[in-house]
KELUMMI-37166 format. One record per residue (C-alpha): x, y, z; residue in one letter. Coordinates in Angstrom, 3 decimals, padded with zeros to 6 digits. Layout:
<recs>
@px: X | py: Y | pz: Z | residuo: A
...
</recs>
This chain:
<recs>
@px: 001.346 | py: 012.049 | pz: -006.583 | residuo: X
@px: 003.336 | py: 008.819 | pz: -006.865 | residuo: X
@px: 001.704 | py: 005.484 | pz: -005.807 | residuo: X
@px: 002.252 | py: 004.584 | pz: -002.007 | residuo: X
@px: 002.912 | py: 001.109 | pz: -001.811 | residuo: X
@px: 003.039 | py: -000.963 | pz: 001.626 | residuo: X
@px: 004.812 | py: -004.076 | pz: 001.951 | residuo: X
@px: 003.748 | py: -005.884 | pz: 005.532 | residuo: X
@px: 005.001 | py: -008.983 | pz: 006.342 | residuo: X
@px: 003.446 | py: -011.328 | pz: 009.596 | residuo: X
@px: 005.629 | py: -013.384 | pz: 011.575 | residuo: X
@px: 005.644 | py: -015.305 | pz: 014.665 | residuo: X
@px: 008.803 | py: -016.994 | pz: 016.508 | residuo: X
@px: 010.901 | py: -017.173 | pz: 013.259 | residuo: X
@px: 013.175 | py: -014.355 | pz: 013.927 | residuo: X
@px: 016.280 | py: -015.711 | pz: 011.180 | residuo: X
@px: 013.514 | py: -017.019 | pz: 008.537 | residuo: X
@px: 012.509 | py: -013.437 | pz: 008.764 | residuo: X
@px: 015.270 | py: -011.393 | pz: 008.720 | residuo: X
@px: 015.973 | py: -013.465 | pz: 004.912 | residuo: X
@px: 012.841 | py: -012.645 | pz: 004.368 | residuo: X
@px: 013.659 | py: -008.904 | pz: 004.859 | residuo: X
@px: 016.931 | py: -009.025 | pz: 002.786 | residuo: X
@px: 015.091 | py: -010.793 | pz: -000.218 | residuo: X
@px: 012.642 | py: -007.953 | pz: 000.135 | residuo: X
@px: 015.284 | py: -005.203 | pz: 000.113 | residuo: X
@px: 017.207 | py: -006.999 | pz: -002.943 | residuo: X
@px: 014.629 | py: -007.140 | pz: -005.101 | residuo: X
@px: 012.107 | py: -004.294 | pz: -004.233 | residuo: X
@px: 012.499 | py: -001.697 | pz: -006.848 | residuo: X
@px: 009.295 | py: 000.444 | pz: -006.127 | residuo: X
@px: 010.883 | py: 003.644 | pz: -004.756 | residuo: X
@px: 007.892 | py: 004.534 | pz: -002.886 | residuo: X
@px: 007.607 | py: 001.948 | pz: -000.252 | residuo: X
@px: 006.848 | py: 001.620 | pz: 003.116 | residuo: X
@px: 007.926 | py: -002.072 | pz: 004.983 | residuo: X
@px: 006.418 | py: -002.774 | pz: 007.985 | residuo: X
@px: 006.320 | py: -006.219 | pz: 009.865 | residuo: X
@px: 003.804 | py: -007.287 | pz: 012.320 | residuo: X
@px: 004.917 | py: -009.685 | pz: 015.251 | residuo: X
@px: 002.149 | py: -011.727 | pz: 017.318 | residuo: X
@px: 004.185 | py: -011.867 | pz: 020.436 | residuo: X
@px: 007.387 | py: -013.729 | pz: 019.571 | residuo: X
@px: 010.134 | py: -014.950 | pz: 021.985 | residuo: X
@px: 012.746 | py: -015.736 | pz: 019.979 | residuo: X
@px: 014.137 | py: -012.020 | pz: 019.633 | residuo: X
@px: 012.295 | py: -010.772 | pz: 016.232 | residuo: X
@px: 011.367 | py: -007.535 | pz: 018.068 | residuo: X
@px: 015.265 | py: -006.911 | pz: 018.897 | residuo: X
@px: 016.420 | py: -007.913 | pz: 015.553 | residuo: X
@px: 013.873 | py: -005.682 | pz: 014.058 | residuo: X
@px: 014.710 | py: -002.655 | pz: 016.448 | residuo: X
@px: 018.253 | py: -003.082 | pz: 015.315 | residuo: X
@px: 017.647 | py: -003.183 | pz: 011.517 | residuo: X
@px: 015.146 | py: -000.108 | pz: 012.156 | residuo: X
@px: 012.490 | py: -002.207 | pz: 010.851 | residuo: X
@px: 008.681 | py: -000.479 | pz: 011.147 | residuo: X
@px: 007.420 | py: -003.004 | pz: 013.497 | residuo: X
@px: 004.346 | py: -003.442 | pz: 015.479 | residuo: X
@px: 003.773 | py: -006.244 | pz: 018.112 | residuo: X
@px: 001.548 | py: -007.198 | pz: 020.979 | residuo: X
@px: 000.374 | py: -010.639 | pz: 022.753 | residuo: X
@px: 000.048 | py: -013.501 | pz: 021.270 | residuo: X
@px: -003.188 | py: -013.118 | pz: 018.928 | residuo: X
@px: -003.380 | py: -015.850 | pz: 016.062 | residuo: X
@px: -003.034 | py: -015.317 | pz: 012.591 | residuo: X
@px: -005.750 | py: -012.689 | pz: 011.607 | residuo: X
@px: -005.298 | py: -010.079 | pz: 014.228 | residuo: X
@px: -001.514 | py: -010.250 | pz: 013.436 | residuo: X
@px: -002.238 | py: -009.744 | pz: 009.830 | residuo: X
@px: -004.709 | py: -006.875 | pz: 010.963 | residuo: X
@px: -002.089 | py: -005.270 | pz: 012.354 | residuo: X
@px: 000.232 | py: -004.490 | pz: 009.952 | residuo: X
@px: -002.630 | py: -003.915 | pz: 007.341 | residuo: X
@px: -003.994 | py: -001.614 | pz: 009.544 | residuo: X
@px: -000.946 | py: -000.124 | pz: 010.008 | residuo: X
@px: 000.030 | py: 000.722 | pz: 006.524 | residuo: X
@px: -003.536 | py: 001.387 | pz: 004.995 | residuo: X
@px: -005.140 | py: 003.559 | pz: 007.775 | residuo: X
@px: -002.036 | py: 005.028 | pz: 009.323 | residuo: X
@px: 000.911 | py: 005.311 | pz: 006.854 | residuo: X
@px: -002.039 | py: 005.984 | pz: 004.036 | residuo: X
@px: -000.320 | py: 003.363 | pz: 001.656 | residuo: X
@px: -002.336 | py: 002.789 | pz: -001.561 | residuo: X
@px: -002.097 | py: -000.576 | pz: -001.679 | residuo: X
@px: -000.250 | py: -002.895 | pz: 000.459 | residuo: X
@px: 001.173 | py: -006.061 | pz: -000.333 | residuo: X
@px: 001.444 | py: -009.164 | pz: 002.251 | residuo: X
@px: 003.840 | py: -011.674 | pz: 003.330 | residuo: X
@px: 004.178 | py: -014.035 | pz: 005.360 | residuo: X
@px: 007.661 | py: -014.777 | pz: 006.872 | residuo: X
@px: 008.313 | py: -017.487 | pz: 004.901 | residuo: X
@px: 007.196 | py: -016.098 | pz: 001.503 | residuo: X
@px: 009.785 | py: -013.815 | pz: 000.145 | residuo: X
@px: 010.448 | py: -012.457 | pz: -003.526 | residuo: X
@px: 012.858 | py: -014.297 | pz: -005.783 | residuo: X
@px: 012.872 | py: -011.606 | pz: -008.686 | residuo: X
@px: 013.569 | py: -007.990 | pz: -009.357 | residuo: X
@px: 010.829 | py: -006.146 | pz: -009.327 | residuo: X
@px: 008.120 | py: -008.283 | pz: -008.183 | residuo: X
@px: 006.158 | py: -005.734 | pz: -006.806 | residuo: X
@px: 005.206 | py: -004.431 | pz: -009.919 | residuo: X
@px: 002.755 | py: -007.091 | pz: -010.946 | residuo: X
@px: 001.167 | py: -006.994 | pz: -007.508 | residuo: X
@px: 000.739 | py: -003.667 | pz: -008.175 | residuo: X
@px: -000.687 | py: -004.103 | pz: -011.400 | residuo: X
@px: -003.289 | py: -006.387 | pz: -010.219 | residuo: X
@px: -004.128 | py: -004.547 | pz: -007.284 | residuo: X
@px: -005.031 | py: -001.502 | pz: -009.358 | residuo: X
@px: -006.553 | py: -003.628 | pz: -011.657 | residuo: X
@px: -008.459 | py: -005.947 | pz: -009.544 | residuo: X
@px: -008.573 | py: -004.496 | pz: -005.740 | residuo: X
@px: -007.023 | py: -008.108 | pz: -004.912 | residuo: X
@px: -005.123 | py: -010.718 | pz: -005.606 | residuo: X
@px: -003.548 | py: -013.525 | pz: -004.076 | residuo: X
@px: -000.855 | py: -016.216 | pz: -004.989 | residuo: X
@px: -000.840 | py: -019.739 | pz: -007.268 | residuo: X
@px: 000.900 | py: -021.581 | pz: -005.667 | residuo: X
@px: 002.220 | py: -024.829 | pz: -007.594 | residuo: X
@px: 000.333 | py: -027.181 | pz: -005.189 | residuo: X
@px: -003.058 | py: -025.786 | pz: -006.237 | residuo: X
@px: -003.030 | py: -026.571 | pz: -009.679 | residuo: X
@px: -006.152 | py: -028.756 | pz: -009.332 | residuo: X
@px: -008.420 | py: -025.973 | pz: -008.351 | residuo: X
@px: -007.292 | py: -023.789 | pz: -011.306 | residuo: X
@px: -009.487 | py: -023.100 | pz: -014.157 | residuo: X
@px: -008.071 | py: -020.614 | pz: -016.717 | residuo: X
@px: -005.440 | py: -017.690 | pz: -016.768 | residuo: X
@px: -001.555 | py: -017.199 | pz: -016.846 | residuo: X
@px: -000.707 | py: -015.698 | pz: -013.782 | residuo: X
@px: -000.107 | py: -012.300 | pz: -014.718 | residuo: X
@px: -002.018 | py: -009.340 | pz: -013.863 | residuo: X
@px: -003.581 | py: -009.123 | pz: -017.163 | residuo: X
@px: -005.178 | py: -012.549 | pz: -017.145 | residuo: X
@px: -004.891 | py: -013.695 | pz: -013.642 | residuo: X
@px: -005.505 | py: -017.410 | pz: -012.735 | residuo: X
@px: -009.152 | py: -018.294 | pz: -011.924 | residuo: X
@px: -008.755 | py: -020.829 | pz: -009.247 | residuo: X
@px: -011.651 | py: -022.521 | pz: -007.112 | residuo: X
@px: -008.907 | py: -022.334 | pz: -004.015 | residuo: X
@px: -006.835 | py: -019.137 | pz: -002.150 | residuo: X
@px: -004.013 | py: -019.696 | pz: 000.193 | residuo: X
@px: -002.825 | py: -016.853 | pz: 002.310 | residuo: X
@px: 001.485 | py: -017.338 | pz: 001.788 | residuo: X
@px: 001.003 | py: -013.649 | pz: -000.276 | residuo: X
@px: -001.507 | py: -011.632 | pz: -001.371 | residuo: X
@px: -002.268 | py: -007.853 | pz: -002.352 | residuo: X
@px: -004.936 | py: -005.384 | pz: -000.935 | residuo: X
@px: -006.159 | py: -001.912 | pz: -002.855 | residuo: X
@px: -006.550 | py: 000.479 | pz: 000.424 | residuo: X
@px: -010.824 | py: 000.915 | pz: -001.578 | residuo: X
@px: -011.281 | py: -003.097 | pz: -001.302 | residuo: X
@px: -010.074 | py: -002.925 | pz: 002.367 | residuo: X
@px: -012.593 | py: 000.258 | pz: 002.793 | residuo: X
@px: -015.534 | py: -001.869 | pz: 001.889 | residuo: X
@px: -014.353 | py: -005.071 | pz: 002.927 | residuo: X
@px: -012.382 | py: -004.597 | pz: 005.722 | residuo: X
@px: -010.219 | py: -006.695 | pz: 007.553 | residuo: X
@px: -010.032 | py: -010.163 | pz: 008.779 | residuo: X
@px: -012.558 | py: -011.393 | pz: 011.372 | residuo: X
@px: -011.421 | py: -011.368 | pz: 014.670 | residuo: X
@px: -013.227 | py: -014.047 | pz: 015.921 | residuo: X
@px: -010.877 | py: -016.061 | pz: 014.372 | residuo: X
@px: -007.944 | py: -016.632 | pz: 016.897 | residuo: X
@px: -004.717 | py: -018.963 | pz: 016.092 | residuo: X
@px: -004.298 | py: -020.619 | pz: 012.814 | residuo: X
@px: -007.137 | py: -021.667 | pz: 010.005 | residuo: X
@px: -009.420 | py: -020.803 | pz: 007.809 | residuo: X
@px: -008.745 | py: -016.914 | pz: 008.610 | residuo: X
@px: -007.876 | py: -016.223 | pz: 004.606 | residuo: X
@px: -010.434 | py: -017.754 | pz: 002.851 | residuo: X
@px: -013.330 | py: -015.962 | pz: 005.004 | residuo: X
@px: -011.765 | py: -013.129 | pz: 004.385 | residuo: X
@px: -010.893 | py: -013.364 | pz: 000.158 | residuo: X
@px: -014.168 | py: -014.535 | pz: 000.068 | residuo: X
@px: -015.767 | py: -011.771 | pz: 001.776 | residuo: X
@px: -013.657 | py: -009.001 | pz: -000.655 | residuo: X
@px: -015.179 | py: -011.171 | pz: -003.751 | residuo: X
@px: -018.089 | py: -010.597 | pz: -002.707 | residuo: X
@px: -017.323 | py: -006.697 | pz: -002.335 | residuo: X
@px: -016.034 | py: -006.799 | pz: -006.150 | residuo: X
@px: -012.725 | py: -007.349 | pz: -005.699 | residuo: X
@px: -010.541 | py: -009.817 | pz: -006.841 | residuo: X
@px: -012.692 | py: -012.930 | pz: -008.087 | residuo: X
@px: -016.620 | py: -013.766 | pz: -009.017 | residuo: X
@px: -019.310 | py: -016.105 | pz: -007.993 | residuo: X
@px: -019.439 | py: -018.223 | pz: -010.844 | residuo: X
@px: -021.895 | py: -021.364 | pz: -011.579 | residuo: X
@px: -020.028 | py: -024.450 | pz: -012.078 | residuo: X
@px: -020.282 | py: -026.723 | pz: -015.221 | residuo: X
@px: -022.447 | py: -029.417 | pz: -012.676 | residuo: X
@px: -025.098 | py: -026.631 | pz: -011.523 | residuo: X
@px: -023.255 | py: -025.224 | pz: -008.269 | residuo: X
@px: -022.340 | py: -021.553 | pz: -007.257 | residuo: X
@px: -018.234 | py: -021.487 | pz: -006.540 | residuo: X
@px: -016.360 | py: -018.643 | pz: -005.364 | residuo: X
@px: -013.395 | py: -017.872 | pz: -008.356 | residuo: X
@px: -010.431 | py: -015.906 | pz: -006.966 | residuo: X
@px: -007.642 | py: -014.539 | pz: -008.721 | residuo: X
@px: -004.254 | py: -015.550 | pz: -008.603 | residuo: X
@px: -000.950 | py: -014.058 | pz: -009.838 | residuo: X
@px: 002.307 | py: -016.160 | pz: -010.327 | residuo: X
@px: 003.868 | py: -013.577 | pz: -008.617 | residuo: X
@px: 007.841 | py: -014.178 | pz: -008.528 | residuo: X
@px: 007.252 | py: -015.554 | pz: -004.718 | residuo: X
@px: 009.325 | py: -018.354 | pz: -003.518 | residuo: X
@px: 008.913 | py: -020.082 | pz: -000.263 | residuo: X
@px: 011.737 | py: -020.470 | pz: 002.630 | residuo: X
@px: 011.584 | py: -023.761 | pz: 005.043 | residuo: X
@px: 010.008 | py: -022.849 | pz: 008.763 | residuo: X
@px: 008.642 | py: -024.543 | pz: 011.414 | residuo: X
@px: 004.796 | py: -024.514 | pz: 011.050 | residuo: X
@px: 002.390 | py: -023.518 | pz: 013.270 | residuo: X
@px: -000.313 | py: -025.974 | pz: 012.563 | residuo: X
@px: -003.070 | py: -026.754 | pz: 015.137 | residuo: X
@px: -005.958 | py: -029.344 | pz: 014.780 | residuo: X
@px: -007.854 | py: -027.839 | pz: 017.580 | residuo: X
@px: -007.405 | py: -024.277 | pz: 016.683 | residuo: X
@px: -008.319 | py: -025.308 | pz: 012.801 | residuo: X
@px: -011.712 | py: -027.065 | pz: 014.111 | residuo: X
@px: -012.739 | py: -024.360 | pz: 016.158 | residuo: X
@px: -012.059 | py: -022.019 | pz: 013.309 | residuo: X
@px: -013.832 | py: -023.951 | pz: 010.778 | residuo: X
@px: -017.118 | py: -023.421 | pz: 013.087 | residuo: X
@px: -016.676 | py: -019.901 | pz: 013.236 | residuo: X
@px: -015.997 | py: -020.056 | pz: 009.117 | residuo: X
@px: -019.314 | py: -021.758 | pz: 008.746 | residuo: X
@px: -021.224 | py: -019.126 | pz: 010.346 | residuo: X
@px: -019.405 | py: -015.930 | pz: 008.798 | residuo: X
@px: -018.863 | py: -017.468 | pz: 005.028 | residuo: X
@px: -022.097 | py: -015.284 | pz: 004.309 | residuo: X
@px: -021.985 | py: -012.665 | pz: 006.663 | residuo: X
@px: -020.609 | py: -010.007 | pz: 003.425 | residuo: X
@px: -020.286 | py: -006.506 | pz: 005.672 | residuo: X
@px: -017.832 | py: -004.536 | pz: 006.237 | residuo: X
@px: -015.243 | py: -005.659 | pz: 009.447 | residuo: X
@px: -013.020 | py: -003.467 | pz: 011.810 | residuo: X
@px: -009.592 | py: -005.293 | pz: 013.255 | residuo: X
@px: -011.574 | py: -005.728 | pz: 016.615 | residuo: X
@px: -015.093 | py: -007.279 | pz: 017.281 | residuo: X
@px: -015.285 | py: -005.041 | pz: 020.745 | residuo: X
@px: -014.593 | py: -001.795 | pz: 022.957 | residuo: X
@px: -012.040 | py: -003.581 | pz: 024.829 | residuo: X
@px: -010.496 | py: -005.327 | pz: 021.679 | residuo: X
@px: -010.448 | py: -001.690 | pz: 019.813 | residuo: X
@px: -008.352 | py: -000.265 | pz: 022.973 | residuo: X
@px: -005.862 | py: -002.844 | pz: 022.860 | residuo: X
@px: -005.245 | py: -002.427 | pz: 019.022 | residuo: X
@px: -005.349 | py: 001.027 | pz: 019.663 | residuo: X
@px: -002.411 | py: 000.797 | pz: 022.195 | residuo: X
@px: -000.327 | py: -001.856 | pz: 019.871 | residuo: X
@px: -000.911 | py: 001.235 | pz: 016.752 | residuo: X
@px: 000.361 | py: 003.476 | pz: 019.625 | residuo: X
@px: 003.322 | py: 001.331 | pz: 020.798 | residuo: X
@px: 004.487 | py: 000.681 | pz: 017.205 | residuo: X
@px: 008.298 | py: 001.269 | pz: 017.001 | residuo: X
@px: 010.247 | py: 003.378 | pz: 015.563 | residuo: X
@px: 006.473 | py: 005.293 | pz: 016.578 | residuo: X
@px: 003.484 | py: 006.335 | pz: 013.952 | residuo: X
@px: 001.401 | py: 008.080 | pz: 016.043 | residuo: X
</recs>
């Protein structure tokens, strides 16, 4: 049986940034077996009617912050559409070359994940190419792409909850999937101390100007909830609660055209 790949992107209230995003994504996907999904955290703009239009797999809900819109569609396309692995976007990252899903691919089935070297991190990098065969060995992560094995979200799961509109989301979670055995290594440092390594990919990902949806005060408050989960290594469901479970239940439900 041929590999089921996923490709989700996340967006929020950039409804033309996205809908590039989507033809870049349809130009240079070249992975017969995929299934696109895109997960919206309550936009106004009209991304849910553009999406409906294009027949876009789309799932949506209130407003939610960054990880429970990224749950969503990984959720979506590892637990209900049974996708191997699924590769994730956000809005503004979109693929510049042919068949740049195969070396997310690669490293997903080599590593469980991945994420992206960007050009701006080249101070935390410590060895590697970029490719999936020697991935970079960076001391950061950013979240603008990255690639999940369906096992390393089994044992990993997904992002926290807790955290709610923009910060720090990623890195708890990449961290938490090293620590799993997928994609990076606790290594000690030349001066003594223990560092998380992840591994990055070049990737053939180019980035698209958008309006940002920085927040001090929701990147303070999620830096105190990072500090108290950055060693909390179990496994995580998209909801921390009955009543959060019924309402991600009933956005699963309510995904369009329907899953379920």
């Amino acid at each position: 049986m041929p590999l089921q790949v996923g490709i989700g992107v996340a967006t929020y209230n950039r409804c033309d940034v996205l809908a590039a995003t989507l033809e870049h994504i349809a130009q240079h996907t070249k992975y017969p077996f995929v299934s696109l999904a895109v997960s919206d955290d309550g936009s106004t703009d009209g991304t849910m009617d553009m999406l409906r239009q294009r027949g876009v797999l789309a799932v949506t809900g209130q407003n939610m912050g960054i990880a429970w819109n990224k749950n969503r569609v990984l959720f979506l396309l590892t637990e209900l559409l049974r996708c191997d692995l699924v590769i994730l976007l956000e809005d503004d990252s979109y693929p510049g070359v042919d068949s740049w899903e195969q070396d997310w691919m690669k490293a997903a089935l080599k590593w469980g994940h991945a994420g992206l070297a960007g050009e701006w991190m080249t101070k935390d990098f410590l060895s590697g190419t970029g490719t999936p065969d020697d991935p970079i060995r960076s001391k950061a992560v950013t979240a603008q792409c990255s690639v999940y094995s369906r096992e390393a979200l089994l044992f990993g799961g997904y992002f926290d909850p807790r955290f709610r509109g923009y910060g720090h989301e990623h890195v708890e979670h990449s961290r938490r999937l090293v620590r799993c055995g997928y994609g990076g290594n606790e290594e000690k440092m030349p001066d003594g101390r223990w560092q998380t390594v992840f591994l990055l990919l070049r990737g053939g990902v180019q980035f698209a100007p958008a309006p940002t949806t920085f927040n001090q005060e929701q990147v303070d408050r999620n830096f105190a909830v990072a500090q108290k989960l950055f060693f909390e290594f179990h496994y995580r469901a998209p909801w921390s609660n009955e009543e959060e479970m019924q309402q991600f239940r009933s956005e699963m439900r309510n995904a369009t055209p329907r899953v379920l």
